[in-house]
Each structure stands twice: as structure tokens, then as C-alpha cells.
C-alpha positions in Angstrom: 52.9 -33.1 24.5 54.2 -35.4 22.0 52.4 -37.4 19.1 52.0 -39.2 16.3 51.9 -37.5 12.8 50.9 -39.3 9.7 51.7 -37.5 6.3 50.4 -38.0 3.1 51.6 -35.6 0.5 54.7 -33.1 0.4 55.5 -33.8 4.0 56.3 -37.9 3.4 59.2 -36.7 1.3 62.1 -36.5 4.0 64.2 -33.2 2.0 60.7 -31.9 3.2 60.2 -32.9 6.3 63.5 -31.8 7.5 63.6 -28.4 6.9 59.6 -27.8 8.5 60.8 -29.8 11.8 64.0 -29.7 14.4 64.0 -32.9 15.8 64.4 -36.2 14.5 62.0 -38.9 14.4 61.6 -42.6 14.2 58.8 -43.4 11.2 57.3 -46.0 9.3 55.0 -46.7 6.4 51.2 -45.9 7.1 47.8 -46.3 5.8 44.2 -43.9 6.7 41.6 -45.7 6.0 38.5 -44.1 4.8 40.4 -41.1 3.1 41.1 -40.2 0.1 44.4 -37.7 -1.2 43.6 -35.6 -4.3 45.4 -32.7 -6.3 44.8 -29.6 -5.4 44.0 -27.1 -8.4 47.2 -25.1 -9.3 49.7 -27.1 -6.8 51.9 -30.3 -6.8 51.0 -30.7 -3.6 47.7 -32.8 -2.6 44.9 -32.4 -0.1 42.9 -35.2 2.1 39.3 -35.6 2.7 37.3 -38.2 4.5 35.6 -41.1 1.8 34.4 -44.2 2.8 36.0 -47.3 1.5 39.1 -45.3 0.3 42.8 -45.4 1.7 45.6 -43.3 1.3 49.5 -44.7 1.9 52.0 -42.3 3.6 54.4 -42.1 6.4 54.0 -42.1 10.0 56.5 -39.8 12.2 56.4 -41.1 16.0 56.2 -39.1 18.9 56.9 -35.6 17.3 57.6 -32.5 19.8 54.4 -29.9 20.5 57.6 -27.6 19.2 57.8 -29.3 15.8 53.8 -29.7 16.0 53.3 -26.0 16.0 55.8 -25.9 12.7 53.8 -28.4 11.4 50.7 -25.8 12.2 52.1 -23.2 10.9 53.6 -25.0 7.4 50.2 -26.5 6.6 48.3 -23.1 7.4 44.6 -22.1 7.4 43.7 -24.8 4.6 44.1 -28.0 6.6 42.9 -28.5 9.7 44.5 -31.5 12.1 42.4 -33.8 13.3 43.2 -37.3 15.1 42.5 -40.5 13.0 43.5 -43.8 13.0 46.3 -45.2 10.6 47.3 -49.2 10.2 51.0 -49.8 10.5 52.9 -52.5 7.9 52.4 -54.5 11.0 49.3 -54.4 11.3 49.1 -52.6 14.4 46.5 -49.5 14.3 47.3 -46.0 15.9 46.1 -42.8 16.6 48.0 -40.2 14.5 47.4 -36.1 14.1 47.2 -35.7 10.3 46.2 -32.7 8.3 43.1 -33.0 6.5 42.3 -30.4 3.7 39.1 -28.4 4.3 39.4 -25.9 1.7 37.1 -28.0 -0.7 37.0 -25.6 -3.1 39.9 -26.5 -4.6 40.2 -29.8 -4.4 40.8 -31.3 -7.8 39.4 -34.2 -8.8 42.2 -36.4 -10.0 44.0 -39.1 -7.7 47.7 -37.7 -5.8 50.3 -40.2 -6.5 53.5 -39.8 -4.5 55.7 -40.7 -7.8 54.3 -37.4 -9.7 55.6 -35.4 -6.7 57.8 -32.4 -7.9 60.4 -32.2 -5.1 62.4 -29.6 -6.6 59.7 -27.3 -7.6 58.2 -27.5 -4.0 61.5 -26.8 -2.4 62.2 -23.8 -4.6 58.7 -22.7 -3.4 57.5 -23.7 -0.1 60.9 -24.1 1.6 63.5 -21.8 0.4 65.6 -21.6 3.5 
């Protein structure tokens, strides 16, 4: 079974994409609609949630391996779950994508993720030290 994955936070960064998966993937620029990314308390990392009239820019990864799916799993762990939604393409084109949406709410900070504030260096160090 191969899919779509759309990623939003640590996982759009390509140093960290590359050492959760194997395989190599065709991707493009994304949008979810009607989500919203926020910091997570403690983390440089961020968390999405379902909000009406929001959107959140990431990257799409096309037709990713159930193999590197289950990595995927396994990297985001028990605080995300992934669920199916709907992301628009640059070209306008809309398609179904697994993403990983944060459900551990108690966390969830209050303050807008940007991309640019990402701390690359300290996630690696943390989260990927193979």
C-alpha cells in the first residue's frame, strides 16, 4: 500500500525526512485547509489540530512505501494520530494525503509554528541521532 504524506513541521525539513524513511520520493509544496500548526510546550517541533478557516503550508511526499509509512508511525508516536485529509497542490489540484495530526492537546501551545524558527540542529541532535 502506497500513499500520500503531507508534512507540516520537523518532517518538511529534508536532513529530517531522510534519516526517518528509506526510499526516495517525489514531493511538492502543500496546503491543509482547515488546520492550524502550533508549538508544542517544551519542543521545537509543532503540532496540528483541525480549525475552521485556518491553513497550514508544508510539503507533500507522493506515493510513500507502507515500509516507510510504519517509520513514519513509529517516529511520530502515540501523540499524533494519522488521519486522511485533503491538501491543495501549487497547482491547484486537491489530494488525499495521510498526515499526522497532534491529539495530545494538552500541550499544545498557543503560539503560531513558523517553519523559519525551526531548530534543525537541535532536533537532529535529539530526535535523530543515527
Amino acid at each position: 500500500m502506497h500513499c500520500h504524506v503531507f508534512t507540516y513541521g520537523s518532517l518538511m525539513f529534508a536532513p529530517v525526512w531522510e534519516k526517518v524513511v528509506r526510499g526516495s520520493y517525489r514531493s511538492a509544496p502543500a496546503t491543509a485547509r482547515d488546520y492550524a500548526r502550533f508549538d508544542i510546550s517544551g519542543e521545537t517541533y509543532p503540532g496540528m489540530v483541525a480549525r475552521a478557516g485556518a491553513q497550514v503550508d508544508g510539503v507533500v511526499y507522493f506515493d510513500v512505501s507502507a515500509d516507510d509509512i510504519a517509520a513514519l508511525d513509529a517516529f511520530e508516536g502515540t501523540e499524533y494520530r494519522r488521519d486522511t485529509i485533503s491538501v491543495v497542490l501549487d497547482s491547484g489540484d486537491t489530494v488525499a494525503a495521510a498526515s499526522y495530526v497532534f491529539i495530545a492537546s494538552r500541550r499544545l501551545g498557543a503560539t503560531v509554528w513558523r517553519p523559519e524558527s525551526f531548530q534543525l540542529e537541535r532536533f537532529l541532535r535529539t530526535y535523530c541521532p543515527r
